[in-house]
ROMISE-234314 format. One record per residue (C-alpha): residue in one letter; x, y, z. Coordinates in steps of 0.02 Angstrom, whole numbers, m for minus. Last residue first. Layout:
ROMISE-234314
+------+--------+--------+--------+
| resn |     px |     py |     pz |
+------+--------+--------+--------+
|    A |      X |      Y |      Z |
...
+------+--------+--------+--------+
***
This chain:
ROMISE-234314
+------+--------+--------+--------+
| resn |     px |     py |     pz |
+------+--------+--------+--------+
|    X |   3505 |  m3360 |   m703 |
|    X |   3436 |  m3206 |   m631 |
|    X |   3417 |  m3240 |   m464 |
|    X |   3579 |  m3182 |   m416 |
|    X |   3512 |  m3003 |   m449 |
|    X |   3557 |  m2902 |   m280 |
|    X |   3679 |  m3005 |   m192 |
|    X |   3564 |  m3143 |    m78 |
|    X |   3624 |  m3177 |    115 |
|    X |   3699 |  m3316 |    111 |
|    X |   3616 |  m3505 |    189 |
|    X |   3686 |  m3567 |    350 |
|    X |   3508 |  m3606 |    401 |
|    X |   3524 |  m3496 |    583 |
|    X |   3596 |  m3378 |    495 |
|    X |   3474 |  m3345 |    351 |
|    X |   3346 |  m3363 |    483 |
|    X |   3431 |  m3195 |    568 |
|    X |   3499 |  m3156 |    740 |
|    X |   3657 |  m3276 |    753 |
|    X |   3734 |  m3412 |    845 |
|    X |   3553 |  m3488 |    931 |
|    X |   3621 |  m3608 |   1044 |
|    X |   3620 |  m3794 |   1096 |
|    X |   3639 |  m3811 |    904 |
|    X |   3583 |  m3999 |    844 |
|    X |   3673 |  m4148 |    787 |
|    X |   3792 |  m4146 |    937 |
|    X |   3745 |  m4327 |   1003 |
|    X |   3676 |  m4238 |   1178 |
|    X |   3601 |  m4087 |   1064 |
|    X |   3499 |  m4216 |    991 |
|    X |   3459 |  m4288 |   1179 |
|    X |   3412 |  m4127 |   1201 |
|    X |   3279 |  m4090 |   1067 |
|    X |   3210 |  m4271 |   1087 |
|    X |   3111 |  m4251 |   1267 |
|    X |   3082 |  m4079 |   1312 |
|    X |   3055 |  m3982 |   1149 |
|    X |   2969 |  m4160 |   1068 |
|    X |   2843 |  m4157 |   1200 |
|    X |   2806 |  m3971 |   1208 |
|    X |   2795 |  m3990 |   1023 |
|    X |   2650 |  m4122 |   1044 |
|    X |   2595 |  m4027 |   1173 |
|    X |   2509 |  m3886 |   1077 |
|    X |   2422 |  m3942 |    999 |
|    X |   2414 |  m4123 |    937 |
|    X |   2466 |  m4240 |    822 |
|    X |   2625 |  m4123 |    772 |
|    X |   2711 |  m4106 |    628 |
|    X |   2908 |  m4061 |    628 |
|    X |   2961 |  m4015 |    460 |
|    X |   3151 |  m4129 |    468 |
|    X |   3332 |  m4080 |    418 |
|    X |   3450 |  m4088 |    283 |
|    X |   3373 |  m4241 |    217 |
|    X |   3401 |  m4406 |    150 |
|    X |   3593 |  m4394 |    152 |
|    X |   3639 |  m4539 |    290 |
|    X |   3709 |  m4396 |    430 |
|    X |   3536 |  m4324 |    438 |
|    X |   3439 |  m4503 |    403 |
|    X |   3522 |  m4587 |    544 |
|    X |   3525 |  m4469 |    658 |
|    X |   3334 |  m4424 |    660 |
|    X |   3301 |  m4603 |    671 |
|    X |   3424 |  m4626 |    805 |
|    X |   3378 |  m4478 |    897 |
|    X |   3181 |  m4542 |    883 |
|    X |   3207 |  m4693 |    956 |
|    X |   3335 |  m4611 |   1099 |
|    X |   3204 |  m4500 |   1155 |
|    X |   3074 |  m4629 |   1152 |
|    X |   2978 |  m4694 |   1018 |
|    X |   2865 |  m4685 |    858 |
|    X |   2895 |  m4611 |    700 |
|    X |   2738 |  m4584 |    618 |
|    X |   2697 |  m4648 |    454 |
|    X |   2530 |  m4579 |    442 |
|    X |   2447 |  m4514 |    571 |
|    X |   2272 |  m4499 |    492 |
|    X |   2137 |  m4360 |    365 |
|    X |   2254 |  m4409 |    216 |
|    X |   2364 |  m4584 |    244 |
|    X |   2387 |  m4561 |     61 |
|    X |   2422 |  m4764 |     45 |
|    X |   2263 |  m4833 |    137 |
|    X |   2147 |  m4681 |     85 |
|    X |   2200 |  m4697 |    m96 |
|    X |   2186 |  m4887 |    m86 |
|    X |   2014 |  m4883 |    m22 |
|    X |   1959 |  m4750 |   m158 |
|    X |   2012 |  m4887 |   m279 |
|    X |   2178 |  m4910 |   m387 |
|    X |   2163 |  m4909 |   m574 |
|    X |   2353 |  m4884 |   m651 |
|    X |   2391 |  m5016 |   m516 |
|    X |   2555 |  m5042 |   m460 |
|    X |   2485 |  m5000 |   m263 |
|    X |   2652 |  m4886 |   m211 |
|    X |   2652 |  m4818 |   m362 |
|    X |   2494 |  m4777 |   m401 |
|    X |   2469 |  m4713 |   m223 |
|    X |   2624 |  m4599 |   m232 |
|    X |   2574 |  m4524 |   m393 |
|    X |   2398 |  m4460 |   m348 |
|    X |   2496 |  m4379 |   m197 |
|    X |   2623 |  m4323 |   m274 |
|    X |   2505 |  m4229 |   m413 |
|    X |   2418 |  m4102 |   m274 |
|    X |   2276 |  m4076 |   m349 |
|    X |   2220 |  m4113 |   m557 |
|    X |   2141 |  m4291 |   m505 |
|    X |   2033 |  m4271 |   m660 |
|    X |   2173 |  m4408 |   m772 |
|    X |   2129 |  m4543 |   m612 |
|    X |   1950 |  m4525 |   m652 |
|    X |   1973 |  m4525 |   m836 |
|    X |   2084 |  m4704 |   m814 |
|    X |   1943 |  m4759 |   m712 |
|    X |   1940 |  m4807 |   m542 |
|    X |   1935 |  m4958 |   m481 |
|    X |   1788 |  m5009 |   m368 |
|    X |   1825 |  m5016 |   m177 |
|    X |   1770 |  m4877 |   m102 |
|    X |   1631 |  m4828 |   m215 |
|    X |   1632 |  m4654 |   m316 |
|    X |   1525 |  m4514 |   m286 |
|    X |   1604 |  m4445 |   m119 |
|    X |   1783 |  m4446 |   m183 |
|    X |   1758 |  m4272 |   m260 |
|    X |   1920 |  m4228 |   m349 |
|    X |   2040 |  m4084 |   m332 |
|    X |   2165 |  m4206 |   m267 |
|    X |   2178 |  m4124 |    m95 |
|    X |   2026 |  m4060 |    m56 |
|    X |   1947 |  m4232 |   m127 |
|    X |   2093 |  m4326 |    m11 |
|    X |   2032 |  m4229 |    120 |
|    X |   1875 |  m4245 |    138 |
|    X |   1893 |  m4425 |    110 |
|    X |   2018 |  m4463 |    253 |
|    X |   1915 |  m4353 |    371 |
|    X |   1759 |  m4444 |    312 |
|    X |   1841 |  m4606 |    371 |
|    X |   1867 |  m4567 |    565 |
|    X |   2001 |  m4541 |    647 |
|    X |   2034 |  m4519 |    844 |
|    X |   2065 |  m4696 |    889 |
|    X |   2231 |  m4691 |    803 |
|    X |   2282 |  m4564 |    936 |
|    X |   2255 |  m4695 |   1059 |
|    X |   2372 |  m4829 |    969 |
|    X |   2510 |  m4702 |    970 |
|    X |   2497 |  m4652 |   1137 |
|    X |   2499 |  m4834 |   1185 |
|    X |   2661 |  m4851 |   1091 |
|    X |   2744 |  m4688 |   1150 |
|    X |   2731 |  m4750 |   1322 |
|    X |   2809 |  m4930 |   1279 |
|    X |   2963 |  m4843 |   1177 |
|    X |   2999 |  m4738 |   1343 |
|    X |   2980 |  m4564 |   1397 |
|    X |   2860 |  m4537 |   1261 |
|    X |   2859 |  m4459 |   1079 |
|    X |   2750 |  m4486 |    935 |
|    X |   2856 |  m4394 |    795 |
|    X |   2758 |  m4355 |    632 |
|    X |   2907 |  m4313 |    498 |
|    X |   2899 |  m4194 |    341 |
|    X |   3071 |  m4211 |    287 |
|    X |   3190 |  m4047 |    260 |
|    X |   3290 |  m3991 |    121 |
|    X |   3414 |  m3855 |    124 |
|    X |   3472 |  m3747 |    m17 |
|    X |   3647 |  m3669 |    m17 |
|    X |   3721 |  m3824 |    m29 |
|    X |   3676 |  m3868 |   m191 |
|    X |   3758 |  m3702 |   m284 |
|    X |   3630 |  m3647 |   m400 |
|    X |   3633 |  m3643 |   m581 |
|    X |   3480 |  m3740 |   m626 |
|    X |   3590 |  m3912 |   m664 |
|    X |   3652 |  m3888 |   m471 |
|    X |   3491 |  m3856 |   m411 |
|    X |   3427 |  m4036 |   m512 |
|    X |   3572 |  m4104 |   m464 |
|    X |   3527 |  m4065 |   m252 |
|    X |   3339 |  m4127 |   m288 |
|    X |   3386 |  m4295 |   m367 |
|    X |   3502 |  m4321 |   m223 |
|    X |   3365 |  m4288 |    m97 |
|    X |   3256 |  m4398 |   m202 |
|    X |   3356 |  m4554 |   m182 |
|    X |   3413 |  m4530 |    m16 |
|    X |   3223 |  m4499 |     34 |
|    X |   3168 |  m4644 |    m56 |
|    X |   3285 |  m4759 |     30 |
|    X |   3239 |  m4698 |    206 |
|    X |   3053 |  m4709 |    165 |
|    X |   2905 |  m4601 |    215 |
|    X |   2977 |  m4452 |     90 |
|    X |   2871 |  m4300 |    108 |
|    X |   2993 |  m4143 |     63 |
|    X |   3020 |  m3970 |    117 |
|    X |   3132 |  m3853 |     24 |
|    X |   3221 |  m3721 |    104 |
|    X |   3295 |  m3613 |    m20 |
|    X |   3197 |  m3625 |   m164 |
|    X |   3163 |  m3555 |   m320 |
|    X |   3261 |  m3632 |   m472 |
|    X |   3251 |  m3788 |   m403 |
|    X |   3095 |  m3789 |   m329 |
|    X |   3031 |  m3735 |   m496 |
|    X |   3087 |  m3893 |   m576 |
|    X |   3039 |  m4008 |   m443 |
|    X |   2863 |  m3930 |   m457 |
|    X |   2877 |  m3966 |   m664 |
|    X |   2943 |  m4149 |   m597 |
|    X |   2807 |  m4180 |   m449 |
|    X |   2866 |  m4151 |   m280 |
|    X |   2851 |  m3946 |   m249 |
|    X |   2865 |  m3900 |    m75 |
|    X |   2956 |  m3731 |    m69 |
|    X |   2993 |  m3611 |     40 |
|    X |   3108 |  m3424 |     m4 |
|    X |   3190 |  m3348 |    150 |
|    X |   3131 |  m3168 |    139 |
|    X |   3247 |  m3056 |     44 |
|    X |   3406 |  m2961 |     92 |
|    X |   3390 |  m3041 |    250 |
|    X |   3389 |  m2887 |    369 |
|    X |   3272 |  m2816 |    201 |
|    X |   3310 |  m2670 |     59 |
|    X |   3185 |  m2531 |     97 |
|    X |   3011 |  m2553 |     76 |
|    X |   2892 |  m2453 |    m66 |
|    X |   2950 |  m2545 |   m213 |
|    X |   2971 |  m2433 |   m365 |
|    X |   2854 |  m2486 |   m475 |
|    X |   2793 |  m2540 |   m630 |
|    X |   2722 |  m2720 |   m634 |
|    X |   2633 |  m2786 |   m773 |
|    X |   2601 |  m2998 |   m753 |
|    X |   2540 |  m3150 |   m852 |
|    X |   2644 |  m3140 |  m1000 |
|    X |   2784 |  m3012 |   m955 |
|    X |   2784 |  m2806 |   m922 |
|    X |   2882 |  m2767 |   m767 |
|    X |   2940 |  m2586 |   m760 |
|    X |   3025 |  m2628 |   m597 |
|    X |   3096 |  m2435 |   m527 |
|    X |   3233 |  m2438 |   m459 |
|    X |   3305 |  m2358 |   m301 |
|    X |   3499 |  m2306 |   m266 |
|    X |   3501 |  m2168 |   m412 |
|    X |   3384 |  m2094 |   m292 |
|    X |   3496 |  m2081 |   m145 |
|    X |   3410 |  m2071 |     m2 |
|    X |   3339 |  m1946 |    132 |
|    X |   3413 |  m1791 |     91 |
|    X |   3392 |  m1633 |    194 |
|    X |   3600 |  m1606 |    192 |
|    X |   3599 |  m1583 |    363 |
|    X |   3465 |  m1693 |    414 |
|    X |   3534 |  m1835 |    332 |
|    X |   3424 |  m1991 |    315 |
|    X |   3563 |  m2073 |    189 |
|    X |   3435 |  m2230 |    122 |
|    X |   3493 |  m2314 |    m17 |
|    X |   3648 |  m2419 |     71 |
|    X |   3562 |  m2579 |     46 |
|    X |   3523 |  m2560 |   m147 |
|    X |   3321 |  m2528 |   m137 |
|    X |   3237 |  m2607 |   m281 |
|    X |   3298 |  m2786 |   m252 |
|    X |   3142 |  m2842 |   m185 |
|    X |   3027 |  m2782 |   m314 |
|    X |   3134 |  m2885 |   m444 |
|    X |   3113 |  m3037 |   m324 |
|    X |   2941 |  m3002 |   m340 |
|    X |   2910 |  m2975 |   m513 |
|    X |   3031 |  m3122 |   m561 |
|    X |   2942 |  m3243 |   m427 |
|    X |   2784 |  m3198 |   m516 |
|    X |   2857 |  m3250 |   m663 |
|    X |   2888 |  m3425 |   m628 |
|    X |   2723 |  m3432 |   m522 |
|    X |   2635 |  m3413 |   m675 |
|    X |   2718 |  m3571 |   m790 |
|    X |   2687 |  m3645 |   m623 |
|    X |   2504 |  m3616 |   m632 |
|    X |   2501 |  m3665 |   m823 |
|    X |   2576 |  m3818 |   m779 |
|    X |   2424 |  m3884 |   m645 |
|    X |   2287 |  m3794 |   m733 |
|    X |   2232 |  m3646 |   m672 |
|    X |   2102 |  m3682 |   m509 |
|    X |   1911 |  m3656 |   m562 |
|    X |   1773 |  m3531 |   m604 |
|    X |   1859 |  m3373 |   m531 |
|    X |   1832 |  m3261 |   m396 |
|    X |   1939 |  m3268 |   m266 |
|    X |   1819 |  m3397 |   m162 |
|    X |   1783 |  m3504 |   m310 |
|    X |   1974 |  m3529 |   m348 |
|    X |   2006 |  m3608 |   m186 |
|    X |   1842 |  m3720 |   m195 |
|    X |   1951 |  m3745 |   m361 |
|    X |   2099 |  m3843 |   m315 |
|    X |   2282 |  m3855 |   m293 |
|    X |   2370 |  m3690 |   m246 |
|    X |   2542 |  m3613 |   m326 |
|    X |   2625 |  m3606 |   m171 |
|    X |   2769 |  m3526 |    m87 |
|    X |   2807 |  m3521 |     79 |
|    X |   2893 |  m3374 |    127 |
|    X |   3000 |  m3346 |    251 |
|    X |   3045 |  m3199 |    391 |
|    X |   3159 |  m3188 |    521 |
|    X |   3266 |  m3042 |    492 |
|    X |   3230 |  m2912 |    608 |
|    X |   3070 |  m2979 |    634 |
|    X |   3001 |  m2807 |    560 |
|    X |   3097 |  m2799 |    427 |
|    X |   3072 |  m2952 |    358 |
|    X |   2878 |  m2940 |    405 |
|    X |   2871 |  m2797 |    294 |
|    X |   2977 |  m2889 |    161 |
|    X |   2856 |  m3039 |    177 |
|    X |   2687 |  m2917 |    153 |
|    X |   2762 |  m2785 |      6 |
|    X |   2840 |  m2979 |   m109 |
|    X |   2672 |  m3032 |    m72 |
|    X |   2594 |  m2860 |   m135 |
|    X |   2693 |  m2838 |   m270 |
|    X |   2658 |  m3003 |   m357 |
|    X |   2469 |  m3002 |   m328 |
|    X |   2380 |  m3129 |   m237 |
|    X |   2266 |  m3283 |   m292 |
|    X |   2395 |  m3393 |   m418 |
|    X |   2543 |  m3344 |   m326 |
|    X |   2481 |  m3416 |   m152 |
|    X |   2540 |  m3349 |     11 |
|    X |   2601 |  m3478 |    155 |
|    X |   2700 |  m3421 |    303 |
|    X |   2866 |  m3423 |    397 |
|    X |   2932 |  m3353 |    551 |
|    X |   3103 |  m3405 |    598 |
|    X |   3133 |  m3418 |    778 |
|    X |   3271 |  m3280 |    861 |
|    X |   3159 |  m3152 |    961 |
|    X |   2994 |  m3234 |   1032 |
|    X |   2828 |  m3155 |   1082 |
|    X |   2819 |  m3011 |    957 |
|    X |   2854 |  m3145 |    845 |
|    X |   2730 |  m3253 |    891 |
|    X |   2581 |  m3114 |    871 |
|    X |   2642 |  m3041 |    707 |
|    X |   2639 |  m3222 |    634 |
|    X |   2459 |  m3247 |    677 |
|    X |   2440 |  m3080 |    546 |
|    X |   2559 |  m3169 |    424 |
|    X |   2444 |  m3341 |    441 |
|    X |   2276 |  m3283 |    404 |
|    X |   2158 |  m3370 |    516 |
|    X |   2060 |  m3541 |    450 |
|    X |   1956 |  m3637 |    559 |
|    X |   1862 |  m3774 |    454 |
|    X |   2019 |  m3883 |    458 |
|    X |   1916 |  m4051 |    464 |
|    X |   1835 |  m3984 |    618 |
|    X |   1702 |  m4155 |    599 |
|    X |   1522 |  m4058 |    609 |
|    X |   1620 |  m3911 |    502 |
|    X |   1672 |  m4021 |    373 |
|    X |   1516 |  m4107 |    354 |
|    X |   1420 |  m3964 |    322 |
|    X |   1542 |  m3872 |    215 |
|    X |   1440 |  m3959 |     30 |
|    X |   1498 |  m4013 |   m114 |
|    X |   1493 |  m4192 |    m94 |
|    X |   1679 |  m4199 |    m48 |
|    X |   1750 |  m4024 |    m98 |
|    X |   1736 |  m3932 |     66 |
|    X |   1891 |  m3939 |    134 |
|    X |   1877 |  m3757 |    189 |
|    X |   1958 |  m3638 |     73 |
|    X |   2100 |  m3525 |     48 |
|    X |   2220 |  m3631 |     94 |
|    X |   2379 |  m3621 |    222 |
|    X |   2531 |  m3703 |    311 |
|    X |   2616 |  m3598 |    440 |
|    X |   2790 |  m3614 |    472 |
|    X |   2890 |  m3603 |    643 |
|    X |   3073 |  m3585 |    627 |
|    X |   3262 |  m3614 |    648 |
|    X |   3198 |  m3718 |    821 |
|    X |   3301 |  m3697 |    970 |
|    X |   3177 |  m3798 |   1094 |
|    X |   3149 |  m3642 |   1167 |
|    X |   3081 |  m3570 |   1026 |
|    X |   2988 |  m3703 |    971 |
|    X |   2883 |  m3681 |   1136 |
|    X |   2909 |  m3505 |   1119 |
|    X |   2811 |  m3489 |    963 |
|    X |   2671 |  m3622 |   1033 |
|    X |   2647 |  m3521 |   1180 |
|    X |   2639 |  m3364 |   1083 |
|    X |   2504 |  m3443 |    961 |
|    X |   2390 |  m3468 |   1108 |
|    X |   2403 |  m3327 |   1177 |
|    X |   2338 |  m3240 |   1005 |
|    X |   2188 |  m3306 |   1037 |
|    X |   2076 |  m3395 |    882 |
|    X |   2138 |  m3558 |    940 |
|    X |   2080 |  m3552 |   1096 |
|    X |   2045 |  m3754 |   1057 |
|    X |   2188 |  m3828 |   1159 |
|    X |   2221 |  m4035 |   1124 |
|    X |   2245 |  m4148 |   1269 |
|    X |   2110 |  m4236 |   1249 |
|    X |   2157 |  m4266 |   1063 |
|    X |   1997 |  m4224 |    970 |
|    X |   2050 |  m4066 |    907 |
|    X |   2204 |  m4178 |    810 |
|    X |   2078 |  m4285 |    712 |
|    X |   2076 |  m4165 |    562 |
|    X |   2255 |  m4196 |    543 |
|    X |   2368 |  m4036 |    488 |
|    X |   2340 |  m3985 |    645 |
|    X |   2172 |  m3949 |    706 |
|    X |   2077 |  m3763 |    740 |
|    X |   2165 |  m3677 |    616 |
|    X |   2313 |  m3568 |    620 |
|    X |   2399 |  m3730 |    563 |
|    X |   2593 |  m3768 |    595 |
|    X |   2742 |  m3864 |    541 |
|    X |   2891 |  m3810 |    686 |
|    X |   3056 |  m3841 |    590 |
|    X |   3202 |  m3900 |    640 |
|    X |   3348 |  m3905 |    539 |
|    X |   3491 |  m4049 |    590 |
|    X |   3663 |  m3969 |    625 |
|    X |   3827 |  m3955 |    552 |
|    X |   3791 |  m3765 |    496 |
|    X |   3836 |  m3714 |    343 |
|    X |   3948 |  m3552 |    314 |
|    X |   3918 |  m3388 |    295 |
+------+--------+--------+--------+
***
């Protein structure tokens, strides 16, 4: 198959009552039905329609409840305190649409290996080929608390888990050869047993016997996501991933970490361009540059500064709320901060302090706000997009949206065709499956082992 000359889209979404900022149910033009499966089909052919390789929901298994330790406050503000489970919302868009991708979030440190690798392959088959999973290891213990344990892994150990989880359930996956199943009635045989293995898993942290109970996939396996920033998430990106997403708010930092990202595939085996990597972008759009300023400076009404510190405690596994604003931190606080490590990294970077205060965490994070949007008309945002597509800082860009669900319905209408105008984006779909609409193979039975 070969790689498609055009930008990935792809639709970042919450089946939650916000998007990924808390603010975004305050927007006036936000829906809140968002426990109705009508409202997920309008947002699936929304990005459908706009051509979009796929819509992918983020997930956790908690409320941001950390700060204080206590849900009250994050109910009163709908900081993500509606949380649905994202494969079941993904049965509802993709009954509704027939070519987007349909990703979701599972976590390897809270599910079992053979029933992830049971739910995506389901899903596989019954998208005909449009499935993804998002992998993640899960960053703090309000998690952990609600499956039954004390606290989250720590940060290694988790990947040193996920590592062989991925074995067990790419090994589950490639069970069935794709020409198992005979279904003659003549002969009375169904499939050929010498065709279906059985696991027999037995590692470190997992025992898995087998045989899988789904046939071999449209994809061959479920597009494999993957986020991971810091260098032992880098690492398992690497050996992992196929579309990688990425939170770079600078053009120079992108290029630099993009071409980090492609050695570090090519050192783990993998051919580079096999794997795509896509920016997490915030696009304010308007009609004009002055439109999508004053809908800019409205949305940053919306905010308020326990979102920010909810978040940053859900994020960092740390509780901001006993700790001043603008006192350093300790070097112990700053060691506790056992979340989401590129987070914790980008502030002390970006400040130069090894002690930065809560203010500078909020200020640099941009947690709970629209931070670093890109902001402008459809010829703004074209060149933006343009520029960093055919500049190698991305392969493509994880549309997030302020609001619900216009903010797509914005971005569908306005930038999508002036993208397609410049010829950096398909004005088609060219094939059935999310493996074809990334340009990325279709997996031989054990490539993964490396």
């Amino acid at each position: 198959m070969t790689n498609p000359k055009h930008i990935v889209l792809v639709g970042f979404l919450q089946a939650q009552n916000c998007t990924t900022i808390p603010a975004a149910w305050r927007h006036p033009d936000a829906r809140h039905d968002v426990t109705s499966a009508s409202f997920y089909r309008h947002v699936g052919q929304t990005l459908e329609r706009g051509k979009f390789d796929l819509g992918f929901f983020d997930d956790r298994l908690a409320m941001p409840d950390l700060y204080g330790g206590d849900h009250r406050h994050t109910v009163e503000n709908g900081i993500r305190c509606v949380k649905l489970d994202p494969v079941t919302v993904l049965t509802a868009m993709g009954m509704s649409t027939e070519r987007l991708g349909l990703g979701a979030t599972y976590s390897t440190s809270y599910y079992e290996p053979f029933h992830v690798a049971r739910v995506f392959a389901t899903l596989d088959h019954m998208s005909e080929g449009r499935a993804a999973w998002n992998v993640v290891t899960s960053v703090n213990d309000n998690e952990a608390k609600n499956m039954g344990l004390a606290e989250a892994p720590a940060h290694d150990v988790r990947y040193d888990r996920a590592d062989e989880f991925m074995e067990v359930v790419h090994g589950h996956w490639d069970s069935w050869e794709k020409d198992a199943i005979e279904a003659n009635r003549a002969t009375g045989r169904y499939a050929d047993g010498e065709k279906v293995h059985r696991l027999d898993h037995e590692g470190k942290f997992y025992n898995s016997r087998g045989p899988f109970t789904v046939p071999r996939t449209p994809q061959g396996h479920p597009v494999v996501i993957q986020a991971g920033q810091s260098g032992r998430g880098v690492d398992f990106a690497a050996r992992w991933g196929e579309l990688l997403f990425m939170s770079n708010p600078s053009l120079a930092g992108a290029k630099a970490n993009y071409l980090a990202t492609k050695k570090a595939i090519a050192d783990a085996g993998r051919d580079p361009n096999q794997v795509k990597i896509a920016n997490l972008t915030f696009p304010v759009v308007g009609r004009t540059m002055a439109e999508a300023e004053d809908k800019r400076a409205a949305y940053d009404e919306l905010p308020n500064l326990i979102d920010d510190l909810s978040l940053l405690s859900e994020g960092l596994n740390f509780d901001f709320s006993v700790k001043d604003l603008d006192t350093p931190l300790s070097d112990t606080d700053v060691q506790e901060m056992t979340g989401i490590q590129g987070i914790r990294n980008q502030v002390l970077e970006v400040t130069g302090k090894d002690n930065p205060t809560v203010r500078d965490f909020v200020n640099v994070s941009g947690r709970g706000r629209l931070a670093h949007p890109v902001v402008g008309g459809p010829v703004e945002l074209a060149d933006h997009f343009e520029e960093w597509f055919t500049g190698e800082a991305c392969d493509g860009f994880v549309i997030a949206a302020t609001h619900m669900p216009g903010a797509f319905e914005d971005f569908v209408d306005l930038v999508v065709p002036e993208l397609q105008k410049r010829g950096l984006f398909r004005n088609e779909y060219q094939g059935t499956t999310l493996r074809h609409h990334l340009g990325i193979d279709l997996p031989e039975r054990g490539s993964w082992r490396r």
